[in-house]
VOTOR-936112 format. One record per residue: residue number from 1; x, y, z of N, C-alpha, C in turn. Coordinates in Angstrom, 2 decimals. Layout:
REM residues N
(NUM (X Y Z) (X Y Z) (X Y Z))
...
This chain:
REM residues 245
(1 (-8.13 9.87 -9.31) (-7.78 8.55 -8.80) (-8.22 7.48 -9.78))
(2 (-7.89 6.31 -9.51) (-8.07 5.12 -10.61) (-9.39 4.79 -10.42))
(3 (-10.13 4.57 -11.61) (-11.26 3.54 -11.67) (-11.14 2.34 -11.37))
(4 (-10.87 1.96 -9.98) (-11.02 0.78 -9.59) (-12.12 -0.52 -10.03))
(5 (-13.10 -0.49 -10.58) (-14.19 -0.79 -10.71) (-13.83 -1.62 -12.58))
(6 (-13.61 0.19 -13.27) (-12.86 -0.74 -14.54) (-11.72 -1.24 -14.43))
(7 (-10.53 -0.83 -13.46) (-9.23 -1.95 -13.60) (-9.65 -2.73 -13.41))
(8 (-10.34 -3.55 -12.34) (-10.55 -4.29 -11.67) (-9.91 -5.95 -12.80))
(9 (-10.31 -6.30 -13.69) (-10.08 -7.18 -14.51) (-8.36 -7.24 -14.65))
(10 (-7.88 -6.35 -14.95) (-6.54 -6.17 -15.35) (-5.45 -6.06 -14.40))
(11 (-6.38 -5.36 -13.26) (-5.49 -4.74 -12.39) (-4.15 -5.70 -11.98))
(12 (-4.55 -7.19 -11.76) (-3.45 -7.78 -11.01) (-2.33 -7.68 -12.15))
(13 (-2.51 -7.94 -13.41) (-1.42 -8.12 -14.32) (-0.51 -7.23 -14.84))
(14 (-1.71 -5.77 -14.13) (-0.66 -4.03 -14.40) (0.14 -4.03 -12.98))
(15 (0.77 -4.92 -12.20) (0.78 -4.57 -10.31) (1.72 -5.74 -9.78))
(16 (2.32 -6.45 -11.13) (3.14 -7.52 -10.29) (2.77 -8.88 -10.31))
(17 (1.49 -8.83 -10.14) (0.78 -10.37 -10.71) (1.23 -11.22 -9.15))
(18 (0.77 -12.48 -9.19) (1.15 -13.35 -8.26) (2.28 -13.25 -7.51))
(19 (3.85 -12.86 -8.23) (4.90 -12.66 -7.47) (5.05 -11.69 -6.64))
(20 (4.34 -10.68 -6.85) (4.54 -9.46 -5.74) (3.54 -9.85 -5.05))
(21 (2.25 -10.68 -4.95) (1.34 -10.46 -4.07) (1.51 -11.54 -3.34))
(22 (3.07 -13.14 -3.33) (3.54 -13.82 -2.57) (4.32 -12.84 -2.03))
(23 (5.22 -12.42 -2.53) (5.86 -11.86 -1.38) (5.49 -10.49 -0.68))
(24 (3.68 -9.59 -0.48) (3.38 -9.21 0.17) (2.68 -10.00 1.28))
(25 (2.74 -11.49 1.02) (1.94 -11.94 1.63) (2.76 -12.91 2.73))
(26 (4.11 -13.15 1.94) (4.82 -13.78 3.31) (5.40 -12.69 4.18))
(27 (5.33 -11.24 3.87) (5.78 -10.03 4.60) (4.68 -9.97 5.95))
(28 (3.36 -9.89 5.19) (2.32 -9.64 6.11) (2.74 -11.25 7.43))
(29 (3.06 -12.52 7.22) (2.98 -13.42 7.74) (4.23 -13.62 8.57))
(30 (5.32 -12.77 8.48) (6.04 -12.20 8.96) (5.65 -11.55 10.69))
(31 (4.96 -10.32 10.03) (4.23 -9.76 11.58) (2.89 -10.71 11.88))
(32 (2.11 -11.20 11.26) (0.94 -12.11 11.77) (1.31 -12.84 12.97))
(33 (1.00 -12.32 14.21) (1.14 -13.64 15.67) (0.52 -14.67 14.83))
(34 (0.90 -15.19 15.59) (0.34 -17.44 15.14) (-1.28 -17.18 15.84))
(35 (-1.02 -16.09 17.00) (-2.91 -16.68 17.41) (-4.21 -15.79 17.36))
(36 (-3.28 -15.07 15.70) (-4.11 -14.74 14.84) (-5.04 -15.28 14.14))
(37 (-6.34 -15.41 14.60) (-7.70 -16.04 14.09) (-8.68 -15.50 13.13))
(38 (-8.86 -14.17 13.77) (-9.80 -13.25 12.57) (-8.75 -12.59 12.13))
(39 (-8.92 -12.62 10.38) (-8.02 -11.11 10.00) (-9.26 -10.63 8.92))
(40 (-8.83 -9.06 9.06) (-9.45 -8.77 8.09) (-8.39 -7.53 6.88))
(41 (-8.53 -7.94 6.03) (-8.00 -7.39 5.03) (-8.92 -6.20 4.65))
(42 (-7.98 -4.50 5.06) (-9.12 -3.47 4.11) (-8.46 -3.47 2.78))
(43 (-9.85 -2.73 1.90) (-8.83 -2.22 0.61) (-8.49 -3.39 0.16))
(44 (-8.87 -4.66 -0.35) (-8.70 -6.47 -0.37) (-8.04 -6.36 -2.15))
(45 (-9.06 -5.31 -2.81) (-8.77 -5.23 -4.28) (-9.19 -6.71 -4.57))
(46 (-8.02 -6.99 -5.41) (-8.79 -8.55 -6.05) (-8.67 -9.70 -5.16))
(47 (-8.38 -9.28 -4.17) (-7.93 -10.37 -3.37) (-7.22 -11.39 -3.85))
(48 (-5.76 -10.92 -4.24) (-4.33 -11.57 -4.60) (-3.90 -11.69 -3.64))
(49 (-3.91 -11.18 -2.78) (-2.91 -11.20 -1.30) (-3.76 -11.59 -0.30))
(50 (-5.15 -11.17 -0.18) (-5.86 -11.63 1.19) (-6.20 -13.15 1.05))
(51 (-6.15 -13.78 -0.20) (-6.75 -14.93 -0.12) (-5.43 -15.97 0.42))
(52 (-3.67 -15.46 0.13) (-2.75 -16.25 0.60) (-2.87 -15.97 1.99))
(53 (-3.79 -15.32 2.65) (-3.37 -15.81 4.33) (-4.37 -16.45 4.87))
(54 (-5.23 -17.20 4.03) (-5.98 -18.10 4.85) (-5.30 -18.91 5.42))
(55 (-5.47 -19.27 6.59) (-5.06 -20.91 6.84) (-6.23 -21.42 7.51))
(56 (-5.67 -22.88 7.85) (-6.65 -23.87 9.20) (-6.63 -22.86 9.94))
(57 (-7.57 -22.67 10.78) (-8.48 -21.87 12.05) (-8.01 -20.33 12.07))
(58 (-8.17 -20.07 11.06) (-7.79 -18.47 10.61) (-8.94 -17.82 10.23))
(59 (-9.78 -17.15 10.20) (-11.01 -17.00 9.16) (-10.30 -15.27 8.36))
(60 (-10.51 -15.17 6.81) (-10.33 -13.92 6.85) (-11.06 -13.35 5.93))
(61 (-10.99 -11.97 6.22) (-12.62 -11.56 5.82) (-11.65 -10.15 4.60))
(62 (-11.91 -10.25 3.77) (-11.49 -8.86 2.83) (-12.94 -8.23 2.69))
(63 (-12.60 -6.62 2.53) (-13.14 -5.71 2.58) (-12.55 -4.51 1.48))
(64 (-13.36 -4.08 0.47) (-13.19 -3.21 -0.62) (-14.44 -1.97 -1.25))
(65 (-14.07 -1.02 -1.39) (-15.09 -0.01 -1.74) (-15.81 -0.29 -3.00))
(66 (-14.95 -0.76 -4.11) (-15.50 -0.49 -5.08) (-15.90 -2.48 -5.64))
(67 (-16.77 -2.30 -6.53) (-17.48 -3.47 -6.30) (-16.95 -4.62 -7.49))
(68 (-16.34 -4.04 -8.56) (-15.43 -4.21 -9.12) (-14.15 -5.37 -8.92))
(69 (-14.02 -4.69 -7.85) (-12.48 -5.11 -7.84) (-12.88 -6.36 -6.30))
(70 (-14.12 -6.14 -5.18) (-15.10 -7.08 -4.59) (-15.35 -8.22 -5.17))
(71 (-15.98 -7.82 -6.42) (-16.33 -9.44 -7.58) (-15.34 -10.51 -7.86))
(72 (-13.62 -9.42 -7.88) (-12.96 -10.60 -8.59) (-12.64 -11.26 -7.33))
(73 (-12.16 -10.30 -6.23) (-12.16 -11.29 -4.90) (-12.86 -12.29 -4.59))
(74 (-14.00 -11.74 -4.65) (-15.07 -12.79 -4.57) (-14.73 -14.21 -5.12))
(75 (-14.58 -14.55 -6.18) (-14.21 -15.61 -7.08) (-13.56 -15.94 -6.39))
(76 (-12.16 -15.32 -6.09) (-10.84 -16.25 -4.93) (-11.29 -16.64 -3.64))
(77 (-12.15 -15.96 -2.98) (-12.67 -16.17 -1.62) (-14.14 -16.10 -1.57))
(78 (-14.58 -17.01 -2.50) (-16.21 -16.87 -2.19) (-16.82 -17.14 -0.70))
(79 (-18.22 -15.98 -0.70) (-18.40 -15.94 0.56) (-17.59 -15.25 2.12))
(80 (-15.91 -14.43 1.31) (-15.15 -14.03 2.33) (-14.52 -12.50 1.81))
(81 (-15.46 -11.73 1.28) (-15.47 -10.48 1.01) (-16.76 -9.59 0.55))
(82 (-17.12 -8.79 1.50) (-18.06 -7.64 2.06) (-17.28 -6.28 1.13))
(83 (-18.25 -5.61 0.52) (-18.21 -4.17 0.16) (-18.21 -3.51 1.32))
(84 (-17.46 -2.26 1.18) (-17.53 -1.46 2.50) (-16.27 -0.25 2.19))
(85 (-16.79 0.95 2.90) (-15.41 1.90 3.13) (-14.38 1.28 4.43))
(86 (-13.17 1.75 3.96) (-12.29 1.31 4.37) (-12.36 2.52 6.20))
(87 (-13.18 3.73 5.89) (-12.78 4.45 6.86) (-14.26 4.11 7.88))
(88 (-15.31 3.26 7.72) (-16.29 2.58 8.34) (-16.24 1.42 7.85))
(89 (-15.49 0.79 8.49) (-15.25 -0.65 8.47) (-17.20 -1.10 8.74))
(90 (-17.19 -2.41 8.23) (-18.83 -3.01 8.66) (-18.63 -4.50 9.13))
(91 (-17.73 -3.70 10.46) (-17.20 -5.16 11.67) (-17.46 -4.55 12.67))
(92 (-18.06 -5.36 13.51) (-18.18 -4.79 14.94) (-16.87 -4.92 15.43))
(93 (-16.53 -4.09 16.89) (-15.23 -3.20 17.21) (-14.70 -4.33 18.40))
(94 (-13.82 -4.26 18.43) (-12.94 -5.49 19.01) (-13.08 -6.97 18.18))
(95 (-13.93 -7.16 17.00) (-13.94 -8.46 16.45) (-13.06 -8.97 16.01))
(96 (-11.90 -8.43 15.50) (-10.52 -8.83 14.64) (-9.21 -8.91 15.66))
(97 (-8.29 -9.86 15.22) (-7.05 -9.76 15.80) (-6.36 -9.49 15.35))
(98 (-6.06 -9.49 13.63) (-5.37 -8.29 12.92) (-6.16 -7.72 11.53))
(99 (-5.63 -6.34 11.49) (-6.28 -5.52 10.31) (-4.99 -5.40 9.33))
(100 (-5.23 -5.70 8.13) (-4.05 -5.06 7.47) (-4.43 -4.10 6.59))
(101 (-3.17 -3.42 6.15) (-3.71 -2.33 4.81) (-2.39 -2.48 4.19))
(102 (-2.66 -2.91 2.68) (-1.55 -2.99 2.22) (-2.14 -1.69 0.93))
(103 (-0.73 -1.08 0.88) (-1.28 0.10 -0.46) (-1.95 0.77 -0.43))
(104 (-3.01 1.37 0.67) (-3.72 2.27 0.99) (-3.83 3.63 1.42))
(105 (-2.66 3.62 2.54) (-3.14 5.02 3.44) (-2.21 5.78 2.41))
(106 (-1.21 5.33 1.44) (-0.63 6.70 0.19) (-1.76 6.87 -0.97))
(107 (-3.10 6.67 -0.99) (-4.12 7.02 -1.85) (-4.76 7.97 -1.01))
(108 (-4.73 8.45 0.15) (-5.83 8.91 0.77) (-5.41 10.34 1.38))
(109 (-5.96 11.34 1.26) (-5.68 12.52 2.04) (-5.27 12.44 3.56))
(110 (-5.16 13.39 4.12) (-4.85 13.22 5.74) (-5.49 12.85 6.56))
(111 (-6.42 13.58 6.45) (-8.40 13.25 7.45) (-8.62 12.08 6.72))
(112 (-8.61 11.28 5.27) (-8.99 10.15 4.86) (-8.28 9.13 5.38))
(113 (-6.96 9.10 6.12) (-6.06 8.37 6.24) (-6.03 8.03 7.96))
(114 (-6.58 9.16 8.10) (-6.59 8.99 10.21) (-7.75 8.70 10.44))
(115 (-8.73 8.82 9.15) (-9.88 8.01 9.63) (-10.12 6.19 9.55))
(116 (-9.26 5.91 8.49) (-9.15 4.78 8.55) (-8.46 3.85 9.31))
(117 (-7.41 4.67 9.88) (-6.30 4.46 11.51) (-7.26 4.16 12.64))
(118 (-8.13 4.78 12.65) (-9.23 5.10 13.58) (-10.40 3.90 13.30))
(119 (-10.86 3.18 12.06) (-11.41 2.72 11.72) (-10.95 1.03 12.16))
(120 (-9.44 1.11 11.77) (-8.78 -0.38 12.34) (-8.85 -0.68 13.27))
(121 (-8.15 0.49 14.48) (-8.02 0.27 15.36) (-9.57 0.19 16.49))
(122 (-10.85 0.27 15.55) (-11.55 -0.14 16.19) (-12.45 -1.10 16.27))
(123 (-11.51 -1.74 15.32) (-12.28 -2.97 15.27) (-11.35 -4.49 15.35))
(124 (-9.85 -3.78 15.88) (-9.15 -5.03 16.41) (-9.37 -4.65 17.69))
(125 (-9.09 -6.14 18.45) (-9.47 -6.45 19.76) (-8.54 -5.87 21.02))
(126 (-8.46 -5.49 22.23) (-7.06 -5.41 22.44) (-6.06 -5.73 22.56))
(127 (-4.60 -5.86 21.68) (-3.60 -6.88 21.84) (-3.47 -7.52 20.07))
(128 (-4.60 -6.70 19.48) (-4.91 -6.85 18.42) (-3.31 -6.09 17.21))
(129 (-3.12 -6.65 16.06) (-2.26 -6.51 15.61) (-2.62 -5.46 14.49))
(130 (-2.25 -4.28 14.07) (-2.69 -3.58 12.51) (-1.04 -3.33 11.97))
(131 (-1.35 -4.04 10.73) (0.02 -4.43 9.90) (-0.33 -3.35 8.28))
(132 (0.61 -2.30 7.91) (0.21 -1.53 7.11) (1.35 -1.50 6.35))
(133 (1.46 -0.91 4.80) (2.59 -0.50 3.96) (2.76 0.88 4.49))
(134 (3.57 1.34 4.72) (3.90 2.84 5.13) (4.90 3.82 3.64))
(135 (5.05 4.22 3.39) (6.35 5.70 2.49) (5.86 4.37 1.13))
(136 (4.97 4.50 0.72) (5.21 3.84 -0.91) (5.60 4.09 -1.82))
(137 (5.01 5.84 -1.92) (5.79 6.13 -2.84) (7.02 6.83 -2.86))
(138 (7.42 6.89 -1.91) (8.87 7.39 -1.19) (9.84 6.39 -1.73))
(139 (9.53 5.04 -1.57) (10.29 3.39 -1.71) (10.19 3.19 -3.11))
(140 (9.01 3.86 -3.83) (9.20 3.47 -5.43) (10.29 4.67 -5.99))
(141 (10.46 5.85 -5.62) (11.32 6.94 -6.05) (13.03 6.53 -5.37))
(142 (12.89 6.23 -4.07) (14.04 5.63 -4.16) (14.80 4.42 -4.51))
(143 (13.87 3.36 -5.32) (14.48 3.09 -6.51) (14.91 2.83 -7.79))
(144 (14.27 4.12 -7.63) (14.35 4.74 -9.12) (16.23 5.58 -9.57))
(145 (15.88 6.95 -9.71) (17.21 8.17 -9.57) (16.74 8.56 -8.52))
(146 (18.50 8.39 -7.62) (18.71 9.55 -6.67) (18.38 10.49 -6.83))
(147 (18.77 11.44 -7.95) (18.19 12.99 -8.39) (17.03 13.23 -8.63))
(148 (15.93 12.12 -9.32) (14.96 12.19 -9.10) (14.41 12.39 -7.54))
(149 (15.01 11.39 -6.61) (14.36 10.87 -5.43) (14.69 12.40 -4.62))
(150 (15.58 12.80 -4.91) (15.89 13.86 -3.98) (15.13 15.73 -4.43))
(151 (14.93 15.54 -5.05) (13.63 16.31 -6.46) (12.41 16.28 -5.94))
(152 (12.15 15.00 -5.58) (10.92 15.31 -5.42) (10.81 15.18 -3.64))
(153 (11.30 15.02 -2.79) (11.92 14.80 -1.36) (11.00 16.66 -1.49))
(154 (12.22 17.26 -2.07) (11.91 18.68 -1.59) (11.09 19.19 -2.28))
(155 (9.95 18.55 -2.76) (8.30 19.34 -3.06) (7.48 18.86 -2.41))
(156 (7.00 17.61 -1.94) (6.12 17.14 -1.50) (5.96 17.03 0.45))
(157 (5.08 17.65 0.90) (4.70 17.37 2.27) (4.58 15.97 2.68))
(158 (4.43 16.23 3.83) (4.66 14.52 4.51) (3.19 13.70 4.25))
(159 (3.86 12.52 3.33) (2.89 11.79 3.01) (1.82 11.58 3.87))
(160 (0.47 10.81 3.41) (-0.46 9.94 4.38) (-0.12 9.08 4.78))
(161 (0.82 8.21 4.53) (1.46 6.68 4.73) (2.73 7.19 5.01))
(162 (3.66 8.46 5.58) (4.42 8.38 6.28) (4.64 7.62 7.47))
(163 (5.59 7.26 7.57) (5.86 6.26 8.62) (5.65 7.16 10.34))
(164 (6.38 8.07 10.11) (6.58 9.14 11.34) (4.67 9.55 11.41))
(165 (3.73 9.61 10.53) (2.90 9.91 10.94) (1.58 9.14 11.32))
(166 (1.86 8.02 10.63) (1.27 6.66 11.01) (1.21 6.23 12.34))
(167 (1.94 6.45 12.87) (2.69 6.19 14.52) (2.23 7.27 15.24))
(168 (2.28 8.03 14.62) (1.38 9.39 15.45) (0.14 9.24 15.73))
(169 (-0.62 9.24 14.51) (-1.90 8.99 14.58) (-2.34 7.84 15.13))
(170 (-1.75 6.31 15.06) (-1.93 5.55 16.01) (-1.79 5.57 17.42))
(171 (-0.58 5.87 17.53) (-0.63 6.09 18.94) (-2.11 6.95 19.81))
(172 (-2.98 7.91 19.11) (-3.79 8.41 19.81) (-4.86 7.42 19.71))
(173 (-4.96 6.25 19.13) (-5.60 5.24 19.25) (-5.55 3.75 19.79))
(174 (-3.89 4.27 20.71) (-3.31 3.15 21.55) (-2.89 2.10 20.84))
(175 (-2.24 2.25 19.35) (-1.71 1.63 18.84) (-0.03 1.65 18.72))
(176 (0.46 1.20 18.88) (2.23 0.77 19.25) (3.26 0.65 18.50))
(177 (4.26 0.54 18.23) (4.70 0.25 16.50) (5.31 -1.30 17.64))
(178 (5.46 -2.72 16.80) (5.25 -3.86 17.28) (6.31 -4.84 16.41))
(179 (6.70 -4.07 15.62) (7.48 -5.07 14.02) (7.63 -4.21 13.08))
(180 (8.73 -4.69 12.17) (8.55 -3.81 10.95) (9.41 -5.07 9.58))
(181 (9.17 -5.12 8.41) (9.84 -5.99 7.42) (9.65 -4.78 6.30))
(182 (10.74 -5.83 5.28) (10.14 -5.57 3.75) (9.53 -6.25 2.66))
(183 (9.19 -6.21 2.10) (9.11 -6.94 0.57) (9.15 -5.88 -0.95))
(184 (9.77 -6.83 -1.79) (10.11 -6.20 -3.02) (8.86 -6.01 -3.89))
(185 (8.49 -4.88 -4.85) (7.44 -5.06 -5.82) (8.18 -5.23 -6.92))
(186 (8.24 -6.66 -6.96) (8.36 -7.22 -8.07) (8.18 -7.16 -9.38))
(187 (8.81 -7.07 -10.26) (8.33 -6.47 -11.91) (8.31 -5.06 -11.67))
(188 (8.39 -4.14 -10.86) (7.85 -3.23 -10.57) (9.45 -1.76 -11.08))
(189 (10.29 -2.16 -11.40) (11.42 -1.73 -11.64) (11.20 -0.58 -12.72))
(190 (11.49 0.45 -12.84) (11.07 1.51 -14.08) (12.79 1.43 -15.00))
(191 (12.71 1.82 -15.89) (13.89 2.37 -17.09) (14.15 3.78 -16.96))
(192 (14.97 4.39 -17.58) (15.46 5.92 -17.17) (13.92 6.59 -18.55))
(193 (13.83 6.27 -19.55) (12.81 6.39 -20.18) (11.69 6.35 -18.99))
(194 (11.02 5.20 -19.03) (9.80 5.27 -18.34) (9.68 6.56 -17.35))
(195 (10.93 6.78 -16.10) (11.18 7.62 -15.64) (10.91 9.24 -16.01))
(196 (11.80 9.41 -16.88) (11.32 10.93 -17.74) (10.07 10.74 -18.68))
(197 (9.18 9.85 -19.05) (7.59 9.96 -19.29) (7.06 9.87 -17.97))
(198 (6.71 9.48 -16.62) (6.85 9.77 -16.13) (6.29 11.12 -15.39))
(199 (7.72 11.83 -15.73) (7.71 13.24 -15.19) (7.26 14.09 -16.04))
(200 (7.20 13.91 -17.32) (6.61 14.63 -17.76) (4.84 14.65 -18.42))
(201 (4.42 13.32 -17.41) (2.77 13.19 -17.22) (2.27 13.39 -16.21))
(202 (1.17 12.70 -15.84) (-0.19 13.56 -14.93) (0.40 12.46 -13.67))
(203 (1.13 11.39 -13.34) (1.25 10.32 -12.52) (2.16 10.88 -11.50))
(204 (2.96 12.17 -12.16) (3.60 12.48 -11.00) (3.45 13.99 -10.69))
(205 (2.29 14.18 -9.98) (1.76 15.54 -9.71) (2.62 16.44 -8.64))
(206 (3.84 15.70 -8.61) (4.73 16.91 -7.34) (5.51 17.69 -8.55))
(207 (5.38 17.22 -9.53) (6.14 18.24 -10.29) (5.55 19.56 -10.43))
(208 (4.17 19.78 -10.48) (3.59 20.93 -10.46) (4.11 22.05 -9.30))
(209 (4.75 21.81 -8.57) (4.72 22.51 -7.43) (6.72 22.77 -7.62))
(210 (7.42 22.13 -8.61) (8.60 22.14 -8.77) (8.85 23.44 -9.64))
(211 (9.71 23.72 -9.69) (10.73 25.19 -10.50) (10.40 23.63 -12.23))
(212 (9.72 24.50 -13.24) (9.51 24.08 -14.44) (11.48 23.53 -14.99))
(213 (12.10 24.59 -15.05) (13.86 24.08 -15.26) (14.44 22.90 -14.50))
(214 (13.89 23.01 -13.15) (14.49 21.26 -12.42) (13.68 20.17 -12.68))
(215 (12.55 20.13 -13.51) (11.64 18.88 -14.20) (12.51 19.21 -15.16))
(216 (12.57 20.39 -16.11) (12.97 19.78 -17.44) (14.72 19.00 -17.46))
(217 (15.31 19.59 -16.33) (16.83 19.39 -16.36) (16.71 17.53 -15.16))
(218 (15.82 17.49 -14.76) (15.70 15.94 -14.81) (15.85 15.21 -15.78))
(219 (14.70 15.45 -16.44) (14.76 14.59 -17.88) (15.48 14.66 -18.53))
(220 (15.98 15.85 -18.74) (17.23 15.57 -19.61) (18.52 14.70 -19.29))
(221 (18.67 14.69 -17.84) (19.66 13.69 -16.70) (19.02 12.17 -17.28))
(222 (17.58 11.75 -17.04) (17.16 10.96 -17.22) (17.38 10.26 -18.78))
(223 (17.38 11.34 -19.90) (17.56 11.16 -21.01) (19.05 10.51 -21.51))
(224 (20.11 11.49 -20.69) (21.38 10.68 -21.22) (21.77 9.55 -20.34))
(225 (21.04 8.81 -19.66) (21.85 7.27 -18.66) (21.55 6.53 -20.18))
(226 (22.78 5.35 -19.66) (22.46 4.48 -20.58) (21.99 3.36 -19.88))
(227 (21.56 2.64 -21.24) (20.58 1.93 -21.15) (19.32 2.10 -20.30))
(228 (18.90 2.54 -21.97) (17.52 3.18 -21.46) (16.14 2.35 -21.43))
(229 (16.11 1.57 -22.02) (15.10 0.58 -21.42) (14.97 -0.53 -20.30))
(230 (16.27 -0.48 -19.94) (16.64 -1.78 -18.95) (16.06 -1.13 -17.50))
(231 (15.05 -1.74 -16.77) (13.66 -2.06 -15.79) (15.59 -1.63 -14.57))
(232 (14.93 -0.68 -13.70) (15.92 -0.45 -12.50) (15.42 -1.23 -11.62))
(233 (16.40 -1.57 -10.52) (16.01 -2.13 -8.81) (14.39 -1.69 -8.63))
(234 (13.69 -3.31 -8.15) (12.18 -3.42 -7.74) (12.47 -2.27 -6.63))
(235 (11.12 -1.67 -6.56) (10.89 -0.85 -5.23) (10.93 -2.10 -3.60))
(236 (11.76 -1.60 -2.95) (11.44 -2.62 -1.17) (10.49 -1.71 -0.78))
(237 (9.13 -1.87 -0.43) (8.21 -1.76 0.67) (8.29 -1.92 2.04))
(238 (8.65 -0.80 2.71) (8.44 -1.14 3.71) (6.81 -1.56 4.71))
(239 (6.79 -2.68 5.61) (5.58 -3.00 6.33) (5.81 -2.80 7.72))
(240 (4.70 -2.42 8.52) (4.92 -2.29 9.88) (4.01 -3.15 10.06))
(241 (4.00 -3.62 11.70) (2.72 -3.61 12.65) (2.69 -2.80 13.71))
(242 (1.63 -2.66 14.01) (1.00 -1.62 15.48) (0.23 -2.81 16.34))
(243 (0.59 -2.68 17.64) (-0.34 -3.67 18.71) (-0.98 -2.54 19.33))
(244 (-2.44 -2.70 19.31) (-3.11 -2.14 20.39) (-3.62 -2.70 21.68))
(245 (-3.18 -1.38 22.35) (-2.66 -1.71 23.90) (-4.04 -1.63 24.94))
């Protein structure tokens, strides 16, 4: 996984920069009820995105593991970001009216991912809102190649940030599905190049589990499109919310 700690400096400018983290942030404001007061942002990173939903009588609190990527938040929201695991939140339980997770539960194993489901939902209030990115990297492959997207469809098990399982696991925590939007990651567009490097590095580990001839006969697909440097369609993100009931 990434050294969060050393990106931390760079990270926003490798990720979209300001434009993707406005428009994750008018997505999130999208599902935000209006009489949303506490939010807390897990997983805050540099706090690019948690610091656009402050408003008047809003308070919001970001929350991040690594201390790194805490500091630079810090700077944007001094005084309004706490170190902490994302799967023991360090909020007492009913304090929040919404939790978000943007980019998270596709870093995390299964048990890492239902613990942090478990973690939100206990520390929004009831009636409380949890607003999450769901299939990320599902949404970056499909828009990328179809042949790619459909390649790797049939190696990989059902994500942590599946949508179908998100809803599962909430629900045993009386959480609801309540809304759903998108937003684009911006800059975020790959080339048929980038694509076949890519596949043939460590970033896309479902290939290991693929027939070695359908990676190499990708790339080679990937190799003859033209125009090969020109950035394809931004990935759409999909966002949900969950109300707990």
């Amino acid at each position: 996984m990434l050294d969060y700690d050393r990106e931390a400096a760079s990270y926003d400018a490798t990720r979209g920069g300001e434009a993707r983290a406005e428009a994750a942030a008018e997505a999130i404001e999208r599902l935000l009820p209006e009489s949303a007061r506490v939010v807390v942002d897990v997983a805050c990173g540099t706090g690019i995105v948690t610091a656009r939903l402050r408003r008047a009588g809003r308070r919001v609190a970001g929350v991040d593991r690594a201390a790194g990527m805490a500091a630079v938040a810090g700077a944007r929201m001094p005084g309004g970001v706490v170190i902490g695991d994302a799967a023991r939140l360090p909020f007492a339980g009913g304090s929040a009216d919404a939790v978000t997770l943007v980019w998270l539960l596709h870093l995390l194993d299964h048990d890492t991912s239902a613990a942090v489901l478990a973690g939100a939902a206990r520390v929004l209030r009831p009636g409380g809102t949890l607003i999450t990115t769901v299939d990320k990297t599902a949404a970056v492959y499909r828009a990328g190649d179809e042949r790619v997207a459909r390649a790797r469809d049939a190696c990989v098990p059902q994500a942590s940030d599946a949508l179908d399982r998100v809803l599962a696991v909430g629900a045993g925590h009386g959480l609801a599905m309540a809304g759903r939007t998108t937003f684009a990651g911006l800059g975020q567009g790959r080339s048929p190049r980038a694509w076949a490097e890519i596949l043939g590095g460590p970033d896309a580990g479902w290939t290991r589990h693929a027939d070695p001839a359908v990676v190499a006969g990708l790339r080679e697909h990937l190799a003859g499109l033209p125009d090969q440097d020109l950035p394809g369609p931004d990935p759409i993100y999909p966002l949900v919310a969950l109300v707990k009931g």
